[in-house]
C-alpha positions in Angstrom: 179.6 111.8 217.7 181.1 108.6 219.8 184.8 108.1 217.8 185.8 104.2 217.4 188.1 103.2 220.0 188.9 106.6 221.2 188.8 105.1 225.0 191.8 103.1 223.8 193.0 106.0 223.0 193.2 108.7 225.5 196.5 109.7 226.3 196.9 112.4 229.8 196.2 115.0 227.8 193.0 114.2 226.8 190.7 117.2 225.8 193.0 119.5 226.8 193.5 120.6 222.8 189.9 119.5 222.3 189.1 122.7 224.9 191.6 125.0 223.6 189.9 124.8 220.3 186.1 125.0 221.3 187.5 128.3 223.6 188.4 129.8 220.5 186.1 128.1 217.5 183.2 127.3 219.7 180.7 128.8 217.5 181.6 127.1 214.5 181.5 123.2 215.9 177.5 122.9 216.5 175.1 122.8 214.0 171.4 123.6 215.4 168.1 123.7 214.0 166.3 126.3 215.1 162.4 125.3 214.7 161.8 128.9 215.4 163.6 129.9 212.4 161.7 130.3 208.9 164.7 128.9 207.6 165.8 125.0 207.6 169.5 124.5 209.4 171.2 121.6 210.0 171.0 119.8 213.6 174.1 118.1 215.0 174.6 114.7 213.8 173.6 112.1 216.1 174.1 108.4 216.7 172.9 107.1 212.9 176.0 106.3 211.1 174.5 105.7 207.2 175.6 102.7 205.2 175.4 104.3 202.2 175.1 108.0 200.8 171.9 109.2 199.7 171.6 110.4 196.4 170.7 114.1 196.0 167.3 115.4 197.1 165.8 116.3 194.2 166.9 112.5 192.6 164.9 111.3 196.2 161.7 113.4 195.5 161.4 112.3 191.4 162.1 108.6 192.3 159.3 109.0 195.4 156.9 110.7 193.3 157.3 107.9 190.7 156.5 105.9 194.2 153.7 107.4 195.2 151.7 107.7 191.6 153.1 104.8 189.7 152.1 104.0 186.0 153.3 100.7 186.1 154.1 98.1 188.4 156.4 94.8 188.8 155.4 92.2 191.2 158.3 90.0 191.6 158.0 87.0 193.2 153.7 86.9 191.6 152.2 83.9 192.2 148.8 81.9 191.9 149.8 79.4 194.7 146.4 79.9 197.0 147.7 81.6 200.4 150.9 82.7 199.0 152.0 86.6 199.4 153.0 87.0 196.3 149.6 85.6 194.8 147.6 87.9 197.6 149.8 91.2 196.3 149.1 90.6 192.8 145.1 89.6 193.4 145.3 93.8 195.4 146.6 94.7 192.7 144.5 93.8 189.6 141.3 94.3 191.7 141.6 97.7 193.0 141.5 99.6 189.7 145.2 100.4 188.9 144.9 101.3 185.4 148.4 101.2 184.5 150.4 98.5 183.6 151.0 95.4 185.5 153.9 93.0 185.1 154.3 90.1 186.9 157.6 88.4 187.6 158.7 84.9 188.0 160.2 82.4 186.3 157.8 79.4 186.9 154.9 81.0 185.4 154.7 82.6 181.6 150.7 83.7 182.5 148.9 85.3 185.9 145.7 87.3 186.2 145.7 87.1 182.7 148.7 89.3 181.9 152.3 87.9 180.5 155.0 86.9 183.3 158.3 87.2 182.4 161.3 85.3 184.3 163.3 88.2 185.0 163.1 92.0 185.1 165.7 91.9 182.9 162.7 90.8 180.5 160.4 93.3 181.1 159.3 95.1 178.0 159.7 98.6 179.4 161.3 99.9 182.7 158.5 100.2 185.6 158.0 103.0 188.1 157.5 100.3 191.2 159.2 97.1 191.7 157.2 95.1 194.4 159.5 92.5 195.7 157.7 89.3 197.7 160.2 86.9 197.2 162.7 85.1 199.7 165.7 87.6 201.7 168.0 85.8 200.3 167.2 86.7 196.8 166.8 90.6 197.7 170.0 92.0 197.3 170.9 90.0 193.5 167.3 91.6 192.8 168.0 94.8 193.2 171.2 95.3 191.5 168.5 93.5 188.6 166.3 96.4 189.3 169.3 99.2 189.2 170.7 97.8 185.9 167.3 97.9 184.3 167.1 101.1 184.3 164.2 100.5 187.8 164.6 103.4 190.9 161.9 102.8 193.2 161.0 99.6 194.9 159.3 98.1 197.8 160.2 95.3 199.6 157.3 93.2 201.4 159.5 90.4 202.5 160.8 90.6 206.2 163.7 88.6 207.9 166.7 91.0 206.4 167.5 92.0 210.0 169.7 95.7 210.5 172.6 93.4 211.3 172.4 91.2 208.8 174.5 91.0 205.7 171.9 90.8 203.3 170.7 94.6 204.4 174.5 95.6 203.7 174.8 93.8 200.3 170.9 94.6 199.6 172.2 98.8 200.3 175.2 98.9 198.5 173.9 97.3 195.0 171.3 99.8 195.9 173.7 102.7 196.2 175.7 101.6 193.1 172.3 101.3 190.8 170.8 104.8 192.5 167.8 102.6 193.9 165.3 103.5 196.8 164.2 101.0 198.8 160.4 101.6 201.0 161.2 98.4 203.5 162.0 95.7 204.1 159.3 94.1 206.2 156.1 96.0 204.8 153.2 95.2 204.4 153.6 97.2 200.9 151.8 100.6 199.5 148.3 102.0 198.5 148.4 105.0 196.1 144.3 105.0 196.2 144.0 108.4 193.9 145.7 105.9 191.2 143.8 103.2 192.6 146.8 101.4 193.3 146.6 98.5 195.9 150.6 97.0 195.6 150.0 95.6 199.4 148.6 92.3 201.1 145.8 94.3 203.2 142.4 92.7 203.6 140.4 95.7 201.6 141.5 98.5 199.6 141.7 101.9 200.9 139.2 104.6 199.0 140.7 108.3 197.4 140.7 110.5 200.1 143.0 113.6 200.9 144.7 112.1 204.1 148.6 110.8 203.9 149.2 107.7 206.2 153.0 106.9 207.5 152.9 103.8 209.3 156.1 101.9 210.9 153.6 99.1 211.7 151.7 97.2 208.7 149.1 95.8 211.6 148.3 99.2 212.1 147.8 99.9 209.0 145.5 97.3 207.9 143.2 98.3 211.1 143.6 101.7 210.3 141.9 101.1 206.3 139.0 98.8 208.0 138.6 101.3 210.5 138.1 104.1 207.7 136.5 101.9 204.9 133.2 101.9 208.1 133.4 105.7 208.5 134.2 107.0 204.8 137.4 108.2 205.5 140.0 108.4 202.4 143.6 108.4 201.4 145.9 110.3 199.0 148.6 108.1 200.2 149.3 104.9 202.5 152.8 104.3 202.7 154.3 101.0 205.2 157.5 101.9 206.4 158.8 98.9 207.9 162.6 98.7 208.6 163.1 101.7 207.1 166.7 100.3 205.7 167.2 103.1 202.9 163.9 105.6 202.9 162.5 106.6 206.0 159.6 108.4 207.1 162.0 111.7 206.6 161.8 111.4 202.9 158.0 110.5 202.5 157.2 113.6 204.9 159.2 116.0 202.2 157.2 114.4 199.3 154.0 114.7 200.7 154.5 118.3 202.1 154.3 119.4 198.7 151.3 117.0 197.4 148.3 119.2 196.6 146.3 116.1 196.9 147.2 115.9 200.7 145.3 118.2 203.5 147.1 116.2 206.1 149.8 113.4 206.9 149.0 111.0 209.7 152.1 108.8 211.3 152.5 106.0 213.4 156.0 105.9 214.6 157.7 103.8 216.6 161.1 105.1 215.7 163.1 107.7 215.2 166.4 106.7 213.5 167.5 110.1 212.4 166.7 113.1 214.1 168.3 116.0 212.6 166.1 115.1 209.0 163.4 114.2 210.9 163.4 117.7 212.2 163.7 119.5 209.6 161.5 117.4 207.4 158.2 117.7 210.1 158.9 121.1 210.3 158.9 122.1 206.8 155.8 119.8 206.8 154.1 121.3 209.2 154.7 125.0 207.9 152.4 123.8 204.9 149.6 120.9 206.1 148.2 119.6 209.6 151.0 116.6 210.6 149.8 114.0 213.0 151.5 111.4 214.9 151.0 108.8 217.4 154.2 108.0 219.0 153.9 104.8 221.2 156.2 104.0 223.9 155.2 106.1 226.7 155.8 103.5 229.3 158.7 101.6 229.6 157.1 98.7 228.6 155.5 100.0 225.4 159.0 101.5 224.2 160.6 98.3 224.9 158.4 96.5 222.6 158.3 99.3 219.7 162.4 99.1 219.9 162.2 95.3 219.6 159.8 95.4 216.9 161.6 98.1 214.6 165.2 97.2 215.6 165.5 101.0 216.1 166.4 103.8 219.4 163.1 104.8 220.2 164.1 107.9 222.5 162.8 108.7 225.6 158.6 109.7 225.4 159.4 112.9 227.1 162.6 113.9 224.9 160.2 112.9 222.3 157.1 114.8 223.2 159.4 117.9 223.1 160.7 117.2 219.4 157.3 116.8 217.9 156.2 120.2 219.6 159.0 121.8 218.6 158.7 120.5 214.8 154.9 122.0 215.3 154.1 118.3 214.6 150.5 117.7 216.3 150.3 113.8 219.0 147.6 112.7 219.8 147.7 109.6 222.1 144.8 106.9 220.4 144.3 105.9 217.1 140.6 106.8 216.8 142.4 110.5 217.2 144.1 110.5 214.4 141.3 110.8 212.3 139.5 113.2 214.6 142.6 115.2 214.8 142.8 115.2 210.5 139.0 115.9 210.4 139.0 119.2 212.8 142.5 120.3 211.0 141.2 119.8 207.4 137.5 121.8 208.2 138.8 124.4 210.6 141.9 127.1 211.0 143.6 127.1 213.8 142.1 129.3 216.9 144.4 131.6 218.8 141.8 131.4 221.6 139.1 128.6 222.4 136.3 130.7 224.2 133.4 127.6 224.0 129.7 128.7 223.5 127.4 125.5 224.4 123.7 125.3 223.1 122.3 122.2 224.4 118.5 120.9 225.2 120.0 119.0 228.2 121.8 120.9 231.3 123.9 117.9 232.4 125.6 117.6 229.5 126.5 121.0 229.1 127.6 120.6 232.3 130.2 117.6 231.2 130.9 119.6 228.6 132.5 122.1 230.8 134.3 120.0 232.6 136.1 118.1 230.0 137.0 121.9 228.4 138.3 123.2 231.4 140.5 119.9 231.8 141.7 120.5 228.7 142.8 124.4 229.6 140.4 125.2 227.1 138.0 128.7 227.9 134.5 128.6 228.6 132.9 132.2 226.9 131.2 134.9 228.8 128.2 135.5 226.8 127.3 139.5 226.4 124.4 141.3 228.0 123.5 141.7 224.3 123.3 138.2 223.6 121.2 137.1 226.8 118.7 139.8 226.0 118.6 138.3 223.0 118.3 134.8 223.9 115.6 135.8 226.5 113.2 136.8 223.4 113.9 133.8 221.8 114.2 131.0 224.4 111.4 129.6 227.1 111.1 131.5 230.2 112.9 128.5 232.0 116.1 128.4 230.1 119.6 128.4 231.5 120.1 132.4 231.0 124.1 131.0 231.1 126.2 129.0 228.9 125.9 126.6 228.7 122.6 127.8 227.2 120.1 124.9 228.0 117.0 125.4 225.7 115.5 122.6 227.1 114.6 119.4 226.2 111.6 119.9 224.3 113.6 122.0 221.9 113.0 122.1 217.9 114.7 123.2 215.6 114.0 126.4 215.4 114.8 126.9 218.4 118.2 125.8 218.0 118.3 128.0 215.2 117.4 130.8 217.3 120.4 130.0 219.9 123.2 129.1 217.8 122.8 131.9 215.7 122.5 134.8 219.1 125.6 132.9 220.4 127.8 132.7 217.1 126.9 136.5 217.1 128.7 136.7 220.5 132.7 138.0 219.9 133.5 136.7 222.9 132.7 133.2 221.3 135.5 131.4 219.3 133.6 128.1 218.9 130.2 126.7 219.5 129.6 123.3 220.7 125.7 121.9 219.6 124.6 119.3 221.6 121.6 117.1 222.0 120.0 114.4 224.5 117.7 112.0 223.1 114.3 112.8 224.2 110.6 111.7 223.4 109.4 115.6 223.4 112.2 116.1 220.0 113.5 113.8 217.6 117.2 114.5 217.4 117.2 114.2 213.6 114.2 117.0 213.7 117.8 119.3 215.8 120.1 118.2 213.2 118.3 119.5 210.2 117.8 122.5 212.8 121.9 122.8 212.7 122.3 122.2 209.1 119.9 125.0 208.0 122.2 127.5 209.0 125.3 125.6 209.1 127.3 126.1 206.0 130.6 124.3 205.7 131.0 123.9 209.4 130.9 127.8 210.3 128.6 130.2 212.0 130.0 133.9 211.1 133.2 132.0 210.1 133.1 130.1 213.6 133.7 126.1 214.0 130.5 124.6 215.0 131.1 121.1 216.4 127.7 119.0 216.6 127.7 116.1 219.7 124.5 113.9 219.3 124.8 112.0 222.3 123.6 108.5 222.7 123.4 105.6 219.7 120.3 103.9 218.4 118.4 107.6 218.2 121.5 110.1 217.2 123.4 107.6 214.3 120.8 109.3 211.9 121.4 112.8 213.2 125.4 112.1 213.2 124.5 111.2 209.7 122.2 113.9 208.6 125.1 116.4 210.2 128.2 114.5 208.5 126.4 114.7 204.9 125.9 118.5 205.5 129.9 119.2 206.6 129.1 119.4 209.9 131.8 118.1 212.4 130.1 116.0 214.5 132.2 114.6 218.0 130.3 111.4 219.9 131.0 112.8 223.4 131.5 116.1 225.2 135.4 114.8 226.0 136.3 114.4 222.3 134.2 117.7 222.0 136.9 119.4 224.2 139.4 117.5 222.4 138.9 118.9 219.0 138.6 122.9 220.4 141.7 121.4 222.5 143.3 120.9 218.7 142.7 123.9 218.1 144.6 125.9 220.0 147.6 123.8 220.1 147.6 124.0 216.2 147.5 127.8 216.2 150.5 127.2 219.3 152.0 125.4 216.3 152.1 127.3 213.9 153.1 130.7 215.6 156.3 128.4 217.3 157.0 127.6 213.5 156.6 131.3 212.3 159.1 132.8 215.1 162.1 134.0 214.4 164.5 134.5 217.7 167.4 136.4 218.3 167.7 136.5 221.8 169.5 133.6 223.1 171.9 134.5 226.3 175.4 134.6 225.6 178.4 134.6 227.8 181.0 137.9 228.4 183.3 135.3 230.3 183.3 131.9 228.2 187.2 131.6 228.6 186.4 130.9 232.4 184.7 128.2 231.4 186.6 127.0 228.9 189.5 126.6 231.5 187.7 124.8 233.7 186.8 122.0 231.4 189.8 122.1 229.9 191.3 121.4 233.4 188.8 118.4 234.1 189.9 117.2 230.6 193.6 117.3 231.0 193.0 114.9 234.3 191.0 112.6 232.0 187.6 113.4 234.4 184.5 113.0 233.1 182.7 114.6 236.0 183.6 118.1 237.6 183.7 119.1 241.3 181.0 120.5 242.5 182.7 124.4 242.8 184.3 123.7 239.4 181.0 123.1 238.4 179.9 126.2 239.9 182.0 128.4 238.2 181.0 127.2 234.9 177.9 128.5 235.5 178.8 131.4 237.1 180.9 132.4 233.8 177.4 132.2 231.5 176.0 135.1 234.3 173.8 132.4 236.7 174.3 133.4 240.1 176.0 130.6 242.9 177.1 130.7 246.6 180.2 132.0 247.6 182.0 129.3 247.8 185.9 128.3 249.1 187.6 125.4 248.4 190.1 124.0 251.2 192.0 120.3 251.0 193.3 119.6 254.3 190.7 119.5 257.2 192.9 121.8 259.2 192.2 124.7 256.8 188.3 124.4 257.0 188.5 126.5 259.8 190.1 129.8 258.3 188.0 129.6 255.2 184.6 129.3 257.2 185.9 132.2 259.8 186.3 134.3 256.1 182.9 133.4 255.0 181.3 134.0 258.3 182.9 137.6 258.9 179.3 139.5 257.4 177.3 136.8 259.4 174.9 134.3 258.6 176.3 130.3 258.3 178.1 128.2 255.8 178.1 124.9 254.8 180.8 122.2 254.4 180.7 119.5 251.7 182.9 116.9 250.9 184.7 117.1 247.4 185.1 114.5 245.3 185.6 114.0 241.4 184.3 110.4 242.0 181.6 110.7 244.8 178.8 112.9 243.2 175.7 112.2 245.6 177.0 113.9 248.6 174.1 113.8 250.9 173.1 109.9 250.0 176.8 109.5 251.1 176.8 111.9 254.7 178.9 114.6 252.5 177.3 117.5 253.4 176.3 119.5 256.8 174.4 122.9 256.7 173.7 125.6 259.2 177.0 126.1 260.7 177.4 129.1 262.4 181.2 129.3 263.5 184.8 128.2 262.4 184.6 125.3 265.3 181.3 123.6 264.0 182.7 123.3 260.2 186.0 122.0 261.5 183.7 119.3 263.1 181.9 119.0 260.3 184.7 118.5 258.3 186.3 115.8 260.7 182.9 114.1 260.9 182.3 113.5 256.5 185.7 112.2 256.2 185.0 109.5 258.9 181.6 108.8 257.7 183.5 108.3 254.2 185.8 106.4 255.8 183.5 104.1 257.5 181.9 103.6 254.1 185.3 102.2 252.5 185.5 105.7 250.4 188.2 107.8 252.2 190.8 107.8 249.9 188.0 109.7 247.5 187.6 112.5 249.1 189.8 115.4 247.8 189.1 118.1 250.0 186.1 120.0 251.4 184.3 122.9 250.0 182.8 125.9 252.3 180.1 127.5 251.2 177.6 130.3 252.5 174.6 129.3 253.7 171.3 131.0 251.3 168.5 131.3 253.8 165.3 132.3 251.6 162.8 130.5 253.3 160.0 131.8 250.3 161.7 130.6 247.7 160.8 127.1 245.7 163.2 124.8 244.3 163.8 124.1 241.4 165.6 121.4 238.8 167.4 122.4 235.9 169.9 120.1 233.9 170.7 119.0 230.9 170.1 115.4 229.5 171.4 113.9 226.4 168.9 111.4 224.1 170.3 108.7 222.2 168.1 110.0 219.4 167.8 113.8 219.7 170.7 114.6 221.4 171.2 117.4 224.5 167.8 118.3 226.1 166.8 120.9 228.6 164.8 119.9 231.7 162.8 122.2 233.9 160.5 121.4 236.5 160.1 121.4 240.6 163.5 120.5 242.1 164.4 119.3 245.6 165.5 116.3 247.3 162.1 114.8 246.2 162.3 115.4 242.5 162.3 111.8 241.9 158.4 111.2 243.3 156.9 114.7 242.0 157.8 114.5 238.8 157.0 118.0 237.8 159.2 118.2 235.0 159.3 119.3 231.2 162.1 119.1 228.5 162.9 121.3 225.3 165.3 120.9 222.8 167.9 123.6 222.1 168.2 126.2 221.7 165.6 127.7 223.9 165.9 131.4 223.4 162.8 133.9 225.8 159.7 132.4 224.7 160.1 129.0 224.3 162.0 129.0 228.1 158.6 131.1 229.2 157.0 128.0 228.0 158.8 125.4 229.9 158.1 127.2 233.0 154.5 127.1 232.4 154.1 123.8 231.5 155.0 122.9 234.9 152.9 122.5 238.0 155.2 124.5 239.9 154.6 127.4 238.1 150.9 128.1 239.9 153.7 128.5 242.7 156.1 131.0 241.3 153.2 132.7 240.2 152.6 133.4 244.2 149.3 132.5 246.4 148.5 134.0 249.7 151.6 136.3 251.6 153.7 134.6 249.3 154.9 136.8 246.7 155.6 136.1 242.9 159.3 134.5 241.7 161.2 136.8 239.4 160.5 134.8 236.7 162.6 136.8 233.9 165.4 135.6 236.6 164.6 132.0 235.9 164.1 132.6 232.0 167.8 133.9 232.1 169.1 130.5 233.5 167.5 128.4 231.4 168.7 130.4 228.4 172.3 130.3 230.0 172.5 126.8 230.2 171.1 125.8 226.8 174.0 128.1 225.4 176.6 126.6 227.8 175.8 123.6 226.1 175.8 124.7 222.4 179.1 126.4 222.9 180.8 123.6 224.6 178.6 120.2 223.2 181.0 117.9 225.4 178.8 118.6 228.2 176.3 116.0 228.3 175.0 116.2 231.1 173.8 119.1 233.7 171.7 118.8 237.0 171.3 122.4 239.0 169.5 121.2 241.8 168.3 123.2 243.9 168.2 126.1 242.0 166.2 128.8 244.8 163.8 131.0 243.4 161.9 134.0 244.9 160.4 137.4 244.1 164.9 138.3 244.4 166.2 135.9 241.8 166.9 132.7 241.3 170.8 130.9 242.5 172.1 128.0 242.2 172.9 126.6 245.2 174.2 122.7 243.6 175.3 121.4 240.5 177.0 118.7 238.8 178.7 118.8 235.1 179.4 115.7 233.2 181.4 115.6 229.9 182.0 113.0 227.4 185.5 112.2 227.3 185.1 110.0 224.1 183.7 112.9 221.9 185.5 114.1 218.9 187.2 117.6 218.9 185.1 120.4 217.8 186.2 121.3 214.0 
């Protein structure tokens, strides 16, 4: 954490006690989450400081539960002024069905809807599950110390302008801490409990009882979201708007609905992140139990700009984010349409430790796209058994496919598909089978459906997902119906075909990360070295370490590095090449600086010296070009270093970065002086024990190149593992770090060395306890 004017602060020692404790207590001053733990830890504390203290957890869950399945509601601020909100809530509210009690509130009324109105909630005859607040800001925080002293818990504030900085939100909090209230808002557009036939909200049209959970941070999205699945029949156990998220956040509601029975799945839109240790821990625990999907938007700059403007909140880097929902086994899908498709395939299937794709169609070419769009998905296309094709031959027309996909032509009926799907459902090298069907005037498509459905039960062949595309429109919407009303998943196109087999497997990649349980994370036999080091860089008040300091950090947590001396007059470059050149080979000389870290943008490095006389030269010629640049007096000294000549190798980038939201990260991906335009990287949060660094490595393009291709032989790959795993537990042993960049690191079929690095700490951090 950042400590309040601790830059005022530093004195010339600066860390130097700070080091000597994390030397010695290291292991005790970082609190981690391991998502491949069965068990919930805690994950540092970031950058959220709270403006109040939560009540306990199990106060949360009965006041969210009385939330989420209200028997009685309070609308303050109700109103039968045409147009108004609060006249819009309460109209929602006696027309969706709620069968509890309804009391409005407001003094210039004693009548609306029919129903009493009392002036205050102090007049309430009874103490309601929900307050619904649609009144002014202004009047928010008088109303919920109202609320607290009536005995109320849970409310839900509709009205917006209370703005994070404002002093309403801190007066609104604390007479909400001193009552024990929970607050869903401010600026929401309110909440739907549909299984109660609740409607406290101002959306257009009620939602219908479903079995899907909907988080949204935006209340746009989720008023296109109900219209959306009002046309397709979609349900809702739950639609909660987040809005601000001043007190309860999407945290809290993910705990609740975990444990709903009346929820297959939770869907979220998030824009924000606020707290990422109990957002963590909360998806995971969600995810152990129930299919959780998110759209996170922001992954251009642009987008992220306008989701922090809009919720007021650190959205976090997309990439940092991408590798916190994987790692809470939370499933993102990129467009809204896929958050239903995602639900759908989650809620009929299980997950599929392989995807092997069996296509029957009665039109090649779009078995054809089919395999296209699976393949660009990493998805497997099955290779059907002699068995099967001699089956298929008795059963199919003399010019069918004899392949998958299995083309049965497009005068196919339906028992004809019949005959197919059920030889290739038979096949155990088939996980899935994909149906499909082209329009033709030889077969009505409804004529295939029925076809499907006769020996489709619940979605499954032998206890294998069928998926069902009926392409076209005006001729498939009555098969897509006929197939829908017999629990057939049916997918428009072949893409979102591949898309949902796609789920699939990453669900079942899901789950298993969630099931682990790792004890293999690298530690160091010679942490004391580098302990010392930063302890050194501390004591000088730097916040960046040389580049051979740097070096031997690394080297103490086992990741090999050049040879490297260290020299600060230019008339001692000389005898410290001549020592490094006595086996042979050539060094390099490189300008050392505490300030300057971008040596080569700056002419501070030359390679491929082959004798003492070229490094002096060297030497001579980076402290003029520094010179000439106006940055002598920065250079410190010179650094000679053997020269690694492995002319097979690739380079490589590993580093640390540290998120505003999630804190350290671990990057891996294709390194070299062009890293910026590739962009071949990944990121994982730590700790990344074996697996989850194998992982990282092949997520990355440049892993078809470690893998080797023509006379170029495979990288030792357990040798690249081993650095990543070093560095993430550099980092949790000594969490001033906060930033690392290895670059290059070389690796071949010998190992993998680090040939540059730079190490950046955080001179304002507090002392590990």
């Amino acid at each position: 954490m950042m400590r309040s004017g601790s830059g005022s602060q530093r004195n010339a020692s600066c860390w130097a006690s700070t080091y000597r404790s994390a030397r010695m207590t290291a292991k005790c001053t970082y609190f981690v989450l391991f998502p491949f733990d069965r068990t919930d830890r805690l994950l540092p504390t970031f950058s959220r400081t709270p403006t109040r203290v939560a009540p306990d957890f199990l106060m949360t869950n009965t006041s969210l539960n009385h939330a989420l399945a209200p028997r009685s509601v309070a609308l303050i601020g109700a109103s039968k002024r045409p147009g108004s909100l609060g006249a819009l809530v309460l109209s929602n509210i006696l027309t969706s069905g709620f069968s509890g009690a309804v009391y409005p509130v407001n003094p210039k009324y004693t009548e609306l809807g029919g129903l009493p109105c009392v002036a205050r909630v102090g007049d309430l005859p009874a103490v309601p599950d929900l307050c619904v607040i649609a009144t002014p800001a202004h009047t928010i925080p008088d109303l919920i110390a109202e609320i607290g002293a009536a005995g109320g818990r849970s409310v839900v504030i509709i009205t917006a302008g209370i703005g994070k900085e404002d002093d309403l939100r801190e007066r609104m909090l604390a007479a909400a801490a001193e009552h024990g209230v929970r607050i869903i808002g401010p600026n929401t557009i309110g909440l739907l409990a549909p299984l109660v036939g609740l409607n406290a909200s101002f959306t257009h049209i009620p939602a219908r009882p479903g079995s899907l959970a909907l988080l949204s941070q935006s209340g746009a999205i989720i008023s296109s979201v109900i219209d959306w699945a009002e046309a397709e029949g979609i349900g809702f156990s739950q639609i909660v708007s987040l809005g601000d998220m001043a007190d309860l956040d999407v945290s809290d509601f993910l705990s609740v609905l975990a444990e709903d029975a009346n929820t297959s799945a939770i869907l979220m839109y998030l824009e924000s992140i606020p707290d990422a240790s109990r957002f963590m821990a909360a998806a995971q625990a969600a995810a152990r139990r129930k299919p959780v999907i998110a759209i996170k938007p922001g992954r251009h700059e642009a987008a992220a700009r306008a989701a922090q403007t809009h919720t007021g909140a650190l959205a976090g880097a997309d990439s940092v984010v991408d590798a916190a929902l994987r790692r809470a086994g939370v499933i993102r899908v990129q467009h809204l349409e896929d958050l239903f498709s995602a639900a759908e395939i989650c809620a009929r299937f299980a997950p599929l430790e392989r995807g092997r794709v069996g296509i029957v169609t009665n039109g090649g070419g779009a078995g054809v796209l089919a395999i296209d769009e699976l393949i660009d998905r990493g998805c497997e296309i099955a290779e059907l058994s002699q068995e099967t094709l001699s089956t298929l031959e008795q059963v199919l027309p003399a010019n069918w496919s004899r392949a998958n996909p299995v083309d049965i032509i497009g005068d196919a009926k339906a028992e004809r598909y019949v005959a197919a799907l059920r030889a290739v459902a038979a096949d155990p090298g088939v996980d899935v089978v994909l149906a499909m069907n082209c329009p033709t005037a030889l077969a009505a498509p409804s004529d295939a459906a029925q076809g499907v459905v006769s020996v489709v039960e619940h979605g499954l062949i032998n206890g294998k997902p069928v998926l069902a595309t009926w392409l076209g429109e005006h001729a498939a919407a009555g098969a897509r119906n006929l197939l829908n009303g017999a629990g057939v998943a049916t997918v428009n196109t072949p893409s979102k075909a591949a898309d949902a087999v796609e789920m699939l497997t990453r669900w079942h990649r899901a789950s298993l990360l969630l099931q682990r349980v790792s004890t293999d994370l690298v530690g160091s036999d010679d942490r004391a070295s580098a302990a010392a080091v930063l302890e050194g860089a501390a004591r000088q008040c730097r916040s960046m370490l040389t580049e051979p300091e740097a070096e031997t950090v690394l080297a103490a947590y086992g990741i090999a590095v050049p040879h490297t001396m260290t020299v600060l007059r230019v008339d001692d470059v000389g005898e410290a090449a001549t020592q490094l050149l006595a086996g042979g080979g050539q060094v390099a000389v490189k300008m050392l600086s505490s300030t300057l870290t971008h040596k080569s943008d700056l002419g501070g490095v030359v390679l491929g010296l082959a004798s003492a006389k070229e490094a002096v030269a060297a030497a001579h010629g980076i402290a003029d070009r520094l010179a000439d640049l106006g940055v002598g007096a920065e250079l410190e000294g010179f650094s000679i270093q053997e020269m690694i000549v492995r002319p097979r190798a690739e380079e490589l980038l590993i580093g640390i970065t540290t998120d505003p939201v999630f804190g350290p990260v671990l990057m891996f991906g294709a390194g070299g002086v062009s890293v910026e335009v590739v962009r071949d990287t990944t990121m994982e949060l730590l700790p990344v024990d074996r697996a989850l660094a194998a992982d990282m490595i092949d997520r990355t393009r440049v892993s078809a190149l470690l893998a080797g291709y023509r006379d170029r032989p495979a990288a030792d790959r357990d040798a690249i593992v081993l650095v990543l795993m070093a560095v993430s537990r550099l980092v949790t042993d000594f969490p001033q770090i906060t930033a690392i960049d290895i670059n290059p690191v070389l690796a071949d079929a010998d190992g993998a060395v680090a040939l540059d690095a730079r190490i950046e700490l955080n001179l304002d951090a507090d002392p590990p306890r």
